[in-house]
N, C-alpha and C positions, 0 to 999 in steps of 0.2 A: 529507611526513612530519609526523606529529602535535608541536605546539608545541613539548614541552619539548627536542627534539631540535634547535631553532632556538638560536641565541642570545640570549641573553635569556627563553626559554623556561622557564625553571626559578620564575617568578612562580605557576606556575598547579601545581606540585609539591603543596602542601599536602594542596589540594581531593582532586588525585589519590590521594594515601595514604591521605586518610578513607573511599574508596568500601571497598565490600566485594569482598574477594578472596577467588578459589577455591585460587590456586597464589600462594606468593612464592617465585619463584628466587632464590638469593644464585650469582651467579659471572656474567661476562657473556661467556665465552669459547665457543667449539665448544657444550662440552655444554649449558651453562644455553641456549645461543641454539637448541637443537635442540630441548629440550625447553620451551621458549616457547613456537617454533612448532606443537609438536605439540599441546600445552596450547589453546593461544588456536582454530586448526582445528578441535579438537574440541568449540566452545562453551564453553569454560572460562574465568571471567575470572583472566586471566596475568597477574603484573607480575612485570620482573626488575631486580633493582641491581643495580652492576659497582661495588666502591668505588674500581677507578680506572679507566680506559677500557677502552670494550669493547674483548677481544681484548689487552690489554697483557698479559698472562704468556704462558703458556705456547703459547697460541693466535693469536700473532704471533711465533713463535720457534721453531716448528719446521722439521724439514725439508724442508716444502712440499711431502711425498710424499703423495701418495693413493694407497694402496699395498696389494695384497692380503695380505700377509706372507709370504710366501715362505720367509724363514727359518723361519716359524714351524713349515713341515712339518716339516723335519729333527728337530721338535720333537716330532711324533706331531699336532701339533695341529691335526687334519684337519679338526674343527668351526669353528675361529678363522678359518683359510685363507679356506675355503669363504664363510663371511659377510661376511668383508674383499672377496674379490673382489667377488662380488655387489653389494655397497654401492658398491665403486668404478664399476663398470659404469653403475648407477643415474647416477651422478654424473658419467659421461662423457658420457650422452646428454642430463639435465636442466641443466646446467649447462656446458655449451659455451660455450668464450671463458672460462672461469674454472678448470675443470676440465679439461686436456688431456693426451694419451697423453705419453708419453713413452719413449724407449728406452734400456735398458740394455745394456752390455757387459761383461763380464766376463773378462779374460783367464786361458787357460789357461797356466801354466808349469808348467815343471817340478819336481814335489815340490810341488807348491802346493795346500793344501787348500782347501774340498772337492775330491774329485776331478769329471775330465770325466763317467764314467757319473752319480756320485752327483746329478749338478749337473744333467745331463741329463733326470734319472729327477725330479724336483724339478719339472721347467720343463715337462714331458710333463703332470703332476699340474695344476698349475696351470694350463696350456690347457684341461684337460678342462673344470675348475671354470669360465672364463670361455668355455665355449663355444666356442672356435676351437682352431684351429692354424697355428704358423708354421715356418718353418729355427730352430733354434737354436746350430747348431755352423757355424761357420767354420773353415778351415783359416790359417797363419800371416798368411798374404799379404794373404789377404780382409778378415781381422779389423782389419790393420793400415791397412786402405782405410775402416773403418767408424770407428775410435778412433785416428786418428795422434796423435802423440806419445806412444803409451805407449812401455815400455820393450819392448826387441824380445828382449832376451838371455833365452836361455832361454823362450822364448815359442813354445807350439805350438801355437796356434790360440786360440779364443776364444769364448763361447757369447754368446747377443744373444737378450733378450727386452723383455716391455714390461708397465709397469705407467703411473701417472698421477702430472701435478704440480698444486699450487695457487696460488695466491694466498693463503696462511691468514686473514691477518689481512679480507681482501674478504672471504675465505667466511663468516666468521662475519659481517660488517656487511650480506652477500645475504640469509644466514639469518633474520637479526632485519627485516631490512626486509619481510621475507615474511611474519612475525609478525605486525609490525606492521599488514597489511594485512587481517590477520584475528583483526584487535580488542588483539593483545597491545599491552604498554609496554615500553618497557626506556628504565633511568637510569643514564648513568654517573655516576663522581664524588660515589656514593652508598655510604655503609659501612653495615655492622652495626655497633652498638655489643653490643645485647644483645638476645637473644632471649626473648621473652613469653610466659610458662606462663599456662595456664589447665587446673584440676586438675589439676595436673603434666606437662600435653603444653602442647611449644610450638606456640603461634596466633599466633606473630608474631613482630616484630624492634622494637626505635629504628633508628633509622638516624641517620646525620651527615652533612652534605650538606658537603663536599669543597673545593665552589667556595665558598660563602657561610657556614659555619660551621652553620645551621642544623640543628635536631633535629626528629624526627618521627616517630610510633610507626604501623606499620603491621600491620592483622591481616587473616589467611589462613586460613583449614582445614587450610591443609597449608605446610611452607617444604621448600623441597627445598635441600641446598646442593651445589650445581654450582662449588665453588672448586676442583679439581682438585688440586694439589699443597702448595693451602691449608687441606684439608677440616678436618686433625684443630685449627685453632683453634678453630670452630664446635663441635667435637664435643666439644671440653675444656669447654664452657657446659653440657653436658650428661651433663658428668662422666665422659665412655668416654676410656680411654686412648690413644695413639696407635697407627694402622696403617699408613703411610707413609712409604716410604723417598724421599723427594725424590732422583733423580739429575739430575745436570745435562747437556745438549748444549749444544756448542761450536760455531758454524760460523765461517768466514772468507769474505769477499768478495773478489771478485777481476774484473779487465777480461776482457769475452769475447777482449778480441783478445787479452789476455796467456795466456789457456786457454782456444783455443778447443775445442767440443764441441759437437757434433752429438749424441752420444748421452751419455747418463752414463755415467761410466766409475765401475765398483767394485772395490775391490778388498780385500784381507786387508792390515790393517796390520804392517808387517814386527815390531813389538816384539811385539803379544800377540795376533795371529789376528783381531782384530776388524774387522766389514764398513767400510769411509769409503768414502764417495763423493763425487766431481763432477760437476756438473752443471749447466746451463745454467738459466736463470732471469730472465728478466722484463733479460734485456738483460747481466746480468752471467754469472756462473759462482759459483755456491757449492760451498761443498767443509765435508766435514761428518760424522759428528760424532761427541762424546767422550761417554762414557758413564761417568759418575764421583758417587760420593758430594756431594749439597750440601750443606755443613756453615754454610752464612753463613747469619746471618741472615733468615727467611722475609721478612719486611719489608722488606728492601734488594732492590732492582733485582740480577738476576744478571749477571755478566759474564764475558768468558772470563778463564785466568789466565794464567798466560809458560808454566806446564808444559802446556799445553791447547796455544796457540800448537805451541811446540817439537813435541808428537804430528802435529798436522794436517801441517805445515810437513815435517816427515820423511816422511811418506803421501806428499805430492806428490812430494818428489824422487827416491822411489825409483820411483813411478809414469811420472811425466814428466822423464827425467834431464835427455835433453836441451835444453826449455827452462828450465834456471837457474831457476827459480821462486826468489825471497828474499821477506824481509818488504816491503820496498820495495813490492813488484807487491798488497798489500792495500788492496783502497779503505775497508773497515767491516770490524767483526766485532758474532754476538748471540751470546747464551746463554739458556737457556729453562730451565725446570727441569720436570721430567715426573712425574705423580702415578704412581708405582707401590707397589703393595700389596709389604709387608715381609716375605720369606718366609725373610728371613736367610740367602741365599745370601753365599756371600764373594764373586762376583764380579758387580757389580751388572749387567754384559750379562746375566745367567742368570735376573733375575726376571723374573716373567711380565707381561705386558701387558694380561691380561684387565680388565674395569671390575668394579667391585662396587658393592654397595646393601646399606646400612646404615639401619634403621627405630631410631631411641633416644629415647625419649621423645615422638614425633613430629616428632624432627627426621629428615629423608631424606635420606642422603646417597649423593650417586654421583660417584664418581672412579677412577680409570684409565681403561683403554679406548683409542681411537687414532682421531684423526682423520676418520678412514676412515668406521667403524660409529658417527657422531656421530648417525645417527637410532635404531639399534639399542639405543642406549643410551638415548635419548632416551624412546622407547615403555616401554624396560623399569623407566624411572623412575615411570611414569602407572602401570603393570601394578600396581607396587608403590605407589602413593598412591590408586590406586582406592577399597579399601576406607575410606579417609578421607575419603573425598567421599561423603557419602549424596546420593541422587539422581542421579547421575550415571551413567553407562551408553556404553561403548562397546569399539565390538569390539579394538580399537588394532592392526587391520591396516597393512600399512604403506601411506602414500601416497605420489605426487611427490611429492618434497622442494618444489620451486619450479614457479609453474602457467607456460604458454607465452608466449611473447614474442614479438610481431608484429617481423618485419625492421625495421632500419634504414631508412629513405630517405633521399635523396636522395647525390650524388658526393664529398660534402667529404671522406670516408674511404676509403679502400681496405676490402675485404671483410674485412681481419684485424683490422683497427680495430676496424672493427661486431663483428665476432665479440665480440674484447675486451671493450668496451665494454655490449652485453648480457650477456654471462655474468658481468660482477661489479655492475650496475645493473638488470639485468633491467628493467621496465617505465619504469625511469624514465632510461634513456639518453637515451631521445629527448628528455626536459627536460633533460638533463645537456648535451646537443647545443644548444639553443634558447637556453640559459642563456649559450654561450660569447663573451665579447668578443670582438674582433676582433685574431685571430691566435693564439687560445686552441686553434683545432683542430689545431694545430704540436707534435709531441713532445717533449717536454724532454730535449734533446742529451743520450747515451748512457744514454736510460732510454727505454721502452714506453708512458711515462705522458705524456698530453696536458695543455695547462696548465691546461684547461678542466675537470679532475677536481678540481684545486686549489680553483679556484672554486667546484664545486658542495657542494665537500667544506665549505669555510667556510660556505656558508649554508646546507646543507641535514642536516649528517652529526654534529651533536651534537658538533662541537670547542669543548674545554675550555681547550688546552690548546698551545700551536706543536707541539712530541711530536705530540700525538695527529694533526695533519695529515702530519707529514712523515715520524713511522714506521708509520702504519698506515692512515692513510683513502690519504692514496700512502705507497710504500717509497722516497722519494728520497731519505731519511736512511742508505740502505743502499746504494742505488746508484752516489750519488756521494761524490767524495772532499770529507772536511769536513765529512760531510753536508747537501753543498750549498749550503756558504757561500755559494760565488760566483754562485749564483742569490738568494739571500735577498732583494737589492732590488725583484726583480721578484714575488717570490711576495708581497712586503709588498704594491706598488703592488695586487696583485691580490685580497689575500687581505684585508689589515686592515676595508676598508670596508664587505665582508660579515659579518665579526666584529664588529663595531663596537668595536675596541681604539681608545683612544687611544693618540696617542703613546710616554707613558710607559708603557703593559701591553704594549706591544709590544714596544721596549727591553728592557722586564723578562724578558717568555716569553723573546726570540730566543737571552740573556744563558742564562737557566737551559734552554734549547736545547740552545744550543752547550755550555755546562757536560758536560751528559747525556751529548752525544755522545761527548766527549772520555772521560769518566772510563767510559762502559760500552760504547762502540762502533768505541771504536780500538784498535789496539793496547796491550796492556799495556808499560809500561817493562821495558828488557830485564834486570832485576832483580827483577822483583813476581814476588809467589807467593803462593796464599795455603794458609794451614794445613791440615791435616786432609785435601787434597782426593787422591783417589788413582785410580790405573789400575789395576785388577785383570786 
């Protein structure tokens, strides 16, 4: 991976802002990393900033669905459906070991909306659009063989279909590496400060470089801003009023063996109808999530609150009575905040999810949209910066996302491993593997993650940051309880010598680490609350 993405890399920063760009992306999440890649692919010189790690909003904070939208028929929105599948399919077959099926179930009870036809007729739609068909109704007995522990009273069967899950925060760092391979940049820990008119269109940004205090003016043709639930700061430099209603998700962590699940179970939240789910993940079980006004501060890290808690926590025990589920059985909790356009609905599950593109002054901005259709968007950002590129020319069909990847070799891993392991490293597993000390290719007890990802993650993966190793290059800030305290001596012995921290930076990261975790990844005190926030 190209310098600056090393440690100590950030020397050779200057030089790189003075060349001449085609595109500057500002955002380093999903979208900005989709439309990098598609930018740099098509001959374009791309550079993108993140001003704090890639992936750290919203795009390591989801619900790790890759997901057709399902709901969204009920909606009439037979166009969204259709593209969402599509896009997930793409992503089941290019990105295997990162991208993987997963199953839902849904119990039918009694009185319980939607009903069994409606629910049926929904699930009939969606097979057509992904091309197959499966059973989707079970009778009591069967369903309670596919999802035990739910609740059994009043339960008369049960429907089971299948959509996909991710890794988010890998998807996006697979993205950008794929960029990268066809000529793009990308910097975290780099801001805008201010955006650069030239006859009153902006040609550019300063930036503030994050780690070192430095400043630096960068010019483009075009800035697209890819901040997602941050857009409208960018857009106030340019005078347009706000379009963005920030709402926040909630999820909770939990031990597979405290929940275990074979399929994701869904269900209607007993207080106001809304969909939560559980579901298994990368070794634990997440359970997930709140759809509420975010009134904090854009600038502050989200976290969930005690009424967010108390919603989730009530889902589960009316879902799974029988095992007692309490706050005790949480290892982590995140919260993300999602860019949806303001359509002033009262109840924020009711706004739409579509992405849009906003041209103001030659600032481009694109946010909303969903995970899923992150190339969809992507293209449709070029569609709309074309005409500001003279010279430039192309058809903006779609392509793979990510080009093939030769097998693993040799025994050290079992075939799921390899699978793993390519689908979120793609070409460069096999150095991710050559790289491992000795005993690195050992899993980190009740996580999926090898310790040898640690290590290539410090020298190869642009960590700024202890955070940025331990809740996103791995999720072992999520999987274990602590966030992993009681590993830290070994991840230090492993990890420092590739960072080249001394001593005291190490101390210092591990201190505002653990800080982090505690104040946005645990439990809140069974008293916190915070203002303004609500469940419609």
């Amino acid at each position: 991976m190209s310098g600056h993405w090393r440690a100590g890399g950030r020397a050779a920063l200057p030089e790189l802002f003075a060349r001449d760009w085609d595109i500057v992306v500002v955002g380093g999440g999903i979208t900005g990393a989709g439309i990098l890649l598609e930018a740099a692919r098509r001959g374009l010189k791309a550079l993108l900033v993140e001003q704090r790690d890639f992936a750290w909003g919203t795009s390591s904070r989801s619900s790790k669905l890759v997901h057709g939208g399902l709901r969204y028929l009920k909606e009439g929105k037979f166009g969204l459906t259709l593209e969402s599948v599509r896009e997930r399919q793409h992503l089941l077959r290019e990105a295997a070991g990162l991208v993987e099926p997963q199953g839902f179930a849904f119990g039918d009870y009694t009185g319980r909306k939607p009903g069994r036809r409606v629910f049926l007729l929904g699930l009939a739609i969606y097979d057509r659009m992904a091309g197959q068909r499966a059973r989707h109704y079970f009778k009591a007995e069967d369903f309670a063989m596919l999802a035990p522990n739910v609740a059994r009273e009043g339960l008369e069967g049960g429907m089971c279909y299948t959509d996909a899950k991710t890794d988010d925060a890998r998807l996006v760092l697979r993205v950008l590496r794929q960029a990268q391979e066809y000529g793009g940049v990308a910097v975290n820990y780099m801001a805008v400060q201010t955006l650069l008119r030239e006859d009153g269109q902006v040609r550019g940004a300063t930036l503030l470089d994050g780690v070192d205090g430095a400043s630096h003016a960068v010019r483009a043709k075009v800035v697209i801003s890819a901040t997602g639930a941050w857009a409208d700061g960018l857009r106030g430099q340019v005078g347009a009023g706000a379009k963005l209603r920030p709402l926040r998700g909630s999820h909770l962590v939990l031990p597979a063996w405290r929940l275990p699940l074979a399929q994701a179970v869904s269900l209607m939240h007993p207080s106001d109808g809304r969909p939560v789910f559980a579901y298994p993940w990368e070794g634990v079980t997440l359970v997930g999530t709140t759809d509420i006004d975010h009134r904090a501060d854009m600038k502050l890290e989200a976290a969930i609150t005690r009424a967010e808690v108390d919603y989730l926590m009530l889902a589960l025990r009316v879902q799974f009575p029988q095992l007692e589920l309490g706050e005790a059985d949480v290892i982590a909790t995140y919260a993300g905040v999602r860019p949806v356009i303001d359509s002033g609905a009262a109840d924020p599950s009711k706004e739409g999810r579509e992405h849009a593109l906003w041209l103001e002054d030659g600032l481009l901005t694109v946010t909303g949209g969903k995970l899923t259709t992150f190339r969809v968007i992507a293209l449709d950002a070029l569609k709309r910066a074309a005409p500001l590129l003279p010279g430039w020319r192309d058809s903006l069909l779609p392509l793979p996302i990510f080009r093939p990847v030769p097998p693993l070799p040799g025994r050290a891993l079992n075939e799921a491993q390899k699978r793993r392991l390519l689908g979120r490293y793609g070409a460069q597993a096999a150095l991710l593997l050559a790289a491992a000390g000795p005993g690195e290719l050992a899993s980190i007890a009740g996580t999926e993650t090898l310790w040898a990802q640690l290590r290539w993650a410090a020298r190869c993966e642009a960590v700024q940051r202890l955070e940025d190793l331990l809740l996103r290059r791995t999720r072992i800030g999520l999987q274990l309880r602590g966030g992993g305290l009681d590993i830290l001596p070994r991840v230090r012995a492993i990890c420092q010598p590739e960072l080249g921290w001394d001593d005291a930076r190490w101390d210092a990261e591990q201190a505002a680490y653990l800080a982090l975790w505690q104040s946005h990844y645990s439990l809140p005190a069974p008293d916190a609350g915070a203002a303004g926030d609500r469940h419609d």
